[in-house]
VMD Tcl script that draws the C-alpha trace (Angstrom):
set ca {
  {-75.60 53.83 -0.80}
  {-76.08 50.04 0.30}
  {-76.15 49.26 -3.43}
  {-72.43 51.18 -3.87}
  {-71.69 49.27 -0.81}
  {-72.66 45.78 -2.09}
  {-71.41 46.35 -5.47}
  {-67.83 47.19 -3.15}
  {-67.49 43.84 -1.22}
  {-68.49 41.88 -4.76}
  {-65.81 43.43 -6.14}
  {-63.66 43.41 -3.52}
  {-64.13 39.87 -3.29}
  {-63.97 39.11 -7.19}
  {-60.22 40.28 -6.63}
  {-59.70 38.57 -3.74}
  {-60.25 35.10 -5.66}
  {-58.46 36.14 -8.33}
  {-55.35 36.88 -6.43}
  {-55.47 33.34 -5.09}
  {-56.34 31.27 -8.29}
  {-53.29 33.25 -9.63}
  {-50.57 32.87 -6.86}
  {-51.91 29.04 -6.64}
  {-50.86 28.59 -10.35}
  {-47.50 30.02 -9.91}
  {-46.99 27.97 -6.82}
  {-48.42 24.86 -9.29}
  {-46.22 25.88 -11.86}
  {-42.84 26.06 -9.82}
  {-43.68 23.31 -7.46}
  {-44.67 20.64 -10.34}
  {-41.80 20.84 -12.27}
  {-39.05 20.15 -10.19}
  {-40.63 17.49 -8.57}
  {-41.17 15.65 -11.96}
  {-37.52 15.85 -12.53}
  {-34.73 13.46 -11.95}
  {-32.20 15.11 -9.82}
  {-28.39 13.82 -10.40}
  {-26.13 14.42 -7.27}
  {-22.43 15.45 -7.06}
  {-21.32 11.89 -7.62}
  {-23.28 11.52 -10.13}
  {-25.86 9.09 -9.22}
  {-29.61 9.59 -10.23}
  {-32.53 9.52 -8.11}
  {-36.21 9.82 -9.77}
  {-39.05 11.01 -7.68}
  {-41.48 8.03 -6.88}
  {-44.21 7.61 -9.38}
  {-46.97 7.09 -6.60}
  {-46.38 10.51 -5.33}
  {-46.72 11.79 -8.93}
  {-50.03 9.65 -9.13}
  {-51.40 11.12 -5.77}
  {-50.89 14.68 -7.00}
  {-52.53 13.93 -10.26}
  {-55.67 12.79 -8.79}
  {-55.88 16.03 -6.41}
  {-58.72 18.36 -7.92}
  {-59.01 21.62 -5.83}
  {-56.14 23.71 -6.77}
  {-55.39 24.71 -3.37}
  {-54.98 20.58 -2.80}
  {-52.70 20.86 -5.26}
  {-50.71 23.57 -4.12}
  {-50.67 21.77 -0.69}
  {-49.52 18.59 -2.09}
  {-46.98 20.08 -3.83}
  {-45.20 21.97 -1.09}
  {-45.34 18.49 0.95}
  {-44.19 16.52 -2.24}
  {-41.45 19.25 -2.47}
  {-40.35 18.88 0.97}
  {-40.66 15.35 1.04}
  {-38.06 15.34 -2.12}
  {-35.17 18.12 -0.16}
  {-35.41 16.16 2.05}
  {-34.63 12.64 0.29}
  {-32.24 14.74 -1.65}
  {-30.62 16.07 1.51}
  {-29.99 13.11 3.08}
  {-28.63 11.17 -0.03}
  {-26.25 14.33 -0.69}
  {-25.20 13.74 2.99}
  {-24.07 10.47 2.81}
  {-22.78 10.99 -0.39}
  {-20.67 13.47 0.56}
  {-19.36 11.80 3.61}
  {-18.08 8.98 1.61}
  {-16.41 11.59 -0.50}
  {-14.85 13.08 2.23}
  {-13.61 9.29 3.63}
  {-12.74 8.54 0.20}
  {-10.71 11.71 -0.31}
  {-9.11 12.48 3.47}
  {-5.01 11.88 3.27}
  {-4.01 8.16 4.95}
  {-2.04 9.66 7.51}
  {0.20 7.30 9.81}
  {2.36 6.96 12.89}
  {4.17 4.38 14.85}
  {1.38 3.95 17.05}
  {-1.61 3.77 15.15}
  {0.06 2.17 11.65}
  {2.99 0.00 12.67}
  {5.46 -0.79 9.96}
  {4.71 -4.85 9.42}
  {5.01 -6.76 6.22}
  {1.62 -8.84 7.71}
  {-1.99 -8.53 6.37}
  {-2.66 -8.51 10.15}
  {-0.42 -6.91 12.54}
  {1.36 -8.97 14.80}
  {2.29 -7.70 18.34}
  {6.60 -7.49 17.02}
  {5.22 -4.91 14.26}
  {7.21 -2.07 14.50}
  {6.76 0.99 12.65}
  {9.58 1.80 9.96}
  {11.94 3.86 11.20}
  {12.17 1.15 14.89}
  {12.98 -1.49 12.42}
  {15.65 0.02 10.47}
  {16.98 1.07 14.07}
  {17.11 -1.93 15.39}
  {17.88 -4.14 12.34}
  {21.36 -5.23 12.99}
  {23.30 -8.01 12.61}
  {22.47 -11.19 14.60}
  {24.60 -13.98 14.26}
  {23.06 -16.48 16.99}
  {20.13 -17.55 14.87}
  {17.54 -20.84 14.91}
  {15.52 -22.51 12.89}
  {12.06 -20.89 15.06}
  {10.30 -17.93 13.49}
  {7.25 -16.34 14.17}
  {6.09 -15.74 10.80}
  {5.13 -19.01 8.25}
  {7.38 -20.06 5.52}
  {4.81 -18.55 3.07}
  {4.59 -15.17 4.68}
  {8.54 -15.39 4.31}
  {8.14 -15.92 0.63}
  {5.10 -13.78 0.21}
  {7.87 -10.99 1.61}
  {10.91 -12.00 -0.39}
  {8.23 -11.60 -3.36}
  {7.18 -8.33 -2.35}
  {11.02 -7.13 -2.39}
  {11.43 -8.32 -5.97}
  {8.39 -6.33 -7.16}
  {8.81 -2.78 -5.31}
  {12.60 -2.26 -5.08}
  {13.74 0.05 -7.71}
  {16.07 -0.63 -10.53}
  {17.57 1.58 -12.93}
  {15.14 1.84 -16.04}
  {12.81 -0.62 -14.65}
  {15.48 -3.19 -15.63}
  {15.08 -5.55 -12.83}
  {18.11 -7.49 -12.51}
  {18.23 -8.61 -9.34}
  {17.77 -12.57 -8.68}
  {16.71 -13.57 -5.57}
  {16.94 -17.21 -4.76}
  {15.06 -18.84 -1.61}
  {16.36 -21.55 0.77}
  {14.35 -22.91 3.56}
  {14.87 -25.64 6.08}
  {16.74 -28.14 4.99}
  {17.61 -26.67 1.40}
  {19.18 -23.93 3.89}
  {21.17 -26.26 5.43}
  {22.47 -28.16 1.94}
  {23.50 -24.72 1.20}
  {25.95 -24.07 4.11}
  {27.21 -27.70 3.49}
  {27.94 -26.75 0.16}
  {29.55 -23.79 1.29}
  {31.27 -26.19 4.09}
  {32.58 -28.24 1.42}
  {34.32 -25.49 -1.10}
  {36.30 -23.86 2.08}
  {37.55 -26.87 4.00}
  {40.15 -27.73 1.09}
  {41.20 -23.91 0.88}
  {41.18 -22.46 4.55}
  {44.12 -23.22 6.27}
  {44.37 -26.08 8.94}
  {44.90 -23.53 12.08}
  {41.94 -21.15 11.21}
  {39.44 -24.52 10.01}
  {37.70 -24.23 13.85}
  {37.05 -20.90 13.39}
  {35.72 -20.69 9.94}
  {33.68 -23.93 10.47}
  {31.84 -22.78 14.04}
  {30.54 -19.67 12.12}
  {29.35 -22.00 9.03}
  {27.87 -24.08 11.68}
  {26.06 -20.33 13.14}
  {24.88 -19.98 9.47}
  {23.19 -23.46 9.35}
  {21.36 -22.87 12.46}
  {19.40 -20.59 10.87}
  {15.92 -20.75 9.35}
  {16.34 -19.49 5.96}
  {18.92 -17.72 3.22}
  {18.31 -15.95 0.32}
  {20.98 -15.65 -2.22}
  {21.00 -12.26 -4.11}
  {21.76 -12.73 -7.80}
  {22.23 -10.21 -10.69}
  {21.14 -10.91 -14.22}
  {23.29 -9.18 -16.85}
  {20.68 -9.88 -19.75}
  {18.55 -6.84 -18.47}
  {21.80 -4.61 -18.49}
  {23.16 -6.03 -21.89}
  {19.70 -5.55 -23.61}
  {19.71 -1.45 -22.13}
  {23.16 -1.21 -23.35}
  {22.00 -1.69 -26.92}
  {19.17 0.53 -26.29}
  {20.99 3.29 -24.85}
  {24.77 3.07 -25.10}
  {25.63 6.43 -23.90}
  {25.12 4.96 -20.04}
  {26.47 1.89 -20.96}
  {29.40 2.07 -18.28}
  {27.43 3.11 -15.52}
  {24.40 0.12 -16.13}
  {26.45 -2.43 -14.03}
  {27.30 0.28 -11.11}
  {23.23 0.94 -11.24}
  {22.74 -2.99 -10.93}
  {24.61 -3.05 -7.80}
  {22.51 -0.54 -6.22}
  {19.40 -2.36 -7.02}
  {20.48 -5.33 -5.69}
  {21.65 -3.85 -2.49}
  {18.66 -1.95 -2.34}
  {16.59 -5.69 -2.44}
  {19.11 -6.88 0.63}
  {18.22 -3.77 2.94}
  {14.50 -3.78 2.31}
  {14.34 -7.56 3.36}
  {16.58 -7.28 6.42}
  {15.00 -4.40 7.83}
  {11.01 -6.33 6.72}
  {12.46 -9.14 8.22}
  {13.41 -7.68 11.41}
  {10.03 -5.85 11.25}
  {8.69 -9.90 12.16}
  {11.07 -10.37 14.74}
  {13.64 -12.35 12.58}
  {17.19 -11.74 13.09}
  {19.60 -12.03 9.95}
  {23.19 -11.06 9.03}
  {24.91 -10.66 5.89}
  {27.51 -13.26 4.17}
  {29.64 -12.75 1.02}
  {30.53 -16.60 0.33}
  {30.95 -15.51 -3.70}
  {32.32 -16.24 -6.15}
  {33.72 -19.52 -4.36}
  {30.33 -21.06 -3.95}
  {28.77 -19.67 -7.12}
  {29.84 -22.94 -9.10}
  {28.56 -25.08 -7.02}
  {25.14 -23.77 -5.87}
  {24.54 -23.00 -9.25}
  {24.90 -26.22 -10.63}
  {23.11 -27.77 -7.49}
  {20.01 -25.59 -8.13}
  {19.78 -25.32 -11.93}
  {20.54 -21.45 -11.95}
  {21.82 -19.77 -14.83}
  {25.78 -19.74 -15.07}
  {25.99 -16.29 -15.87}
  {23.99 -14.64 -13.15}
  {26.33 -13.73 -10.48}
  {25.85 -14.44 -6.82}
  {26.51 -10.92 -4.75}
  {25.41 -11.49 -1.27}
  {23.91 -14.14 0.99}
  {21.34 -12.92 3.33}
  {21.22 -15.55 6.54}
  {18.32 -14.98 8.95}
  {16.32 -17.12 11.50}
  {15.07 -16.64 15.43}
  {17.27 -14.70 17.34}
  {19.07 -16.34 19.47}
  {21.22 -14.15 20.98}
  {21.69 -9.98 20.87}
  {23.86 -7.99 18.25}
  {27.17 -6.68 19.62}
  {28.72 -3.21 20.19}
  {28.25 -0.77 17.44}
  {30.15 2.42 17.26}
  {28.89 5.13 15.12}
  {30.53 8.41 13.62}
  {28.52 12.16 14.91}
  {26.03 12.51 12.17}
  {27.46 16.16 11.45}
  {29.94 14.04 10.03}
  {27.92 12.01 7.89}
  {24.98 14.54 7.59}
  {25.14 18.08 5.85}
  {21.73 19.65 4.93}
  {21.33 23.24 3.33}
  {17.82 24.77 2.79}
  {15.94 23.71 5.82}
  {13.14 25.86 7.16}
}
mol new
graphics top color blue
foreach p $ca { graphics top sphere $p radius 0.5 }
foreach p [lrange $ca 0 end-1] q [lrange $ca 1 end] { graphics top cylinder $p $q radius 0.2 }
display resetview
């Protein structure tokens, strides 16, 4: 009966190892692989498991060692792989999350760095009106004038992409040669009891910092015409759009600085004359003259329709 009994626990045992040998060579075999791999994230970065760890588990002999190491190895590696997939996928997420904006947090300014005027869109087309008591101060540099006036010429819209609109800088004292110019053509023509008038608003104008003179280029229309005749008559209609279009989006940017500016129609009896003076083409044709400078004084009454009279919207929800 002991020998039955003996012959029991041997076997017993026999099994026993066998089990273990067997489960640690399945945990060997799923364990070994995976680590071994290179694992590619979302984004699709790689990110190979360190050859020293592959080294260490090489060397282990016992195959419960190499079980153990494996199961640490394979932690070690989720967890590497966790936190790389975390930070990966919060820079997704920044990378993908909608820009959203307000007039507190993104104020409306043409500046790389806001200044404390900035004013979010919607307060500068409200309170862009027209200023006529201008001076030559401005709180923005003559390049970040131009660097605007440049933006205007490459964002506004035009019909086909034809960009026809000409816009023609004047700063300091080529501002002032201008409204001297403009001085000269009307003192022959205006008559002698309305010459006081006319010439204290041309002196207003020249007070100013700046004007830009807003030009159309029929080349761009003519070329489209050939292109596409069957809106030939409505080309020069959608070149006065465009170039109105460039006037409003630099007097409202403008007045997003804290420049003041009103609009002049001088043409066509200074279009000769400025032309010449500043080598522009004779067939361009001058459509508006935008003045602007500091504000020296406040804009005056404005009286406005009800907007149900100017408004009408069907469909709203």
């Amino acid at each position: 009966m002991l020998a039955n009994l003996r012959s029991l626990i041997v076997g017993f045992t026999a099994g026993v190892l066998v089990t273990a040998i067997l489960v640690q060579q399945l945990l060997i075999s799923q364990l070994w692989d995976p680590i071994i791999e290179t694992s590619q994230d979302p984004l699709g970065s790689s990110t190979a498991f360190p050859d020293t760890l592959l080294h260490q588990m090489a060397s282990l002999r016992n195959p419960l060692r190499v079980a153990q190491g494996a199961l640490l190895r394979g932690a070690y590696f989720k967890n590497v792989h966790s936190a790389q997939s975390s930070v990966q996928q919060r820079t997704r997420s920044s990378l993908l999350k909608p820009a959203t904006s307000s007039s507190s947090t993104h104020p409306f300014s043409t500046s790389t760095s806001r200044m404390a005027s900035s004013k979010s869109y919607l307060e500068a087309a409200k309170e862009r009106r027209t200023i006529y008591q201008l001076n030559k101060t401005s709180p923005i540099p003559d390049s970040k004038i131009v660097e605007i006036i440049e933006t205007a010429a490459n964002v506004v819209p035009s019909a086909f992409n034809t960009q026809s609109t000409r816009l023609v800088t004047l700063l300091n004292k080529e501002h002032e040669v201008f409204w001297d110019q403009v001085h000269d053509v009307l003192k022959p023509i205006v008559p002698e009891d309305q010459w006081a008038t006319t010439k204290g608003r041309l002196d207003g104008f020249k007070a100013g910092k700046g004007t830009v003179l807003f030009f159309t280029d029929p080349e761009p229309m003519d070329t489209l015409k050939k292109k596409i005749p069957a809106y030939a008559h409505h080309y020069g209609d959608w070149a006065e759009q465009s170039n109105a279009m460039h006037q409003y989006f630099l007097w409202v940017a403008l007045e997003a600085e804290g420049l003041g500016a009103n609009l002049q129609h001088y043409n066509p009896l200074v279009d000769q004359k400025t032309q010449q003076h500043y080598n522009i083409p004779l067939e361009w044709k001058l459509r508006a003259q935008l003045v602007f400078g500091g504000k020296a004084g406040e804009a005056g009454p404005k009286e406005t329709l009800p907007v149900e009279k100017k408004v009408f919207v069907h469909g709203a929800e």
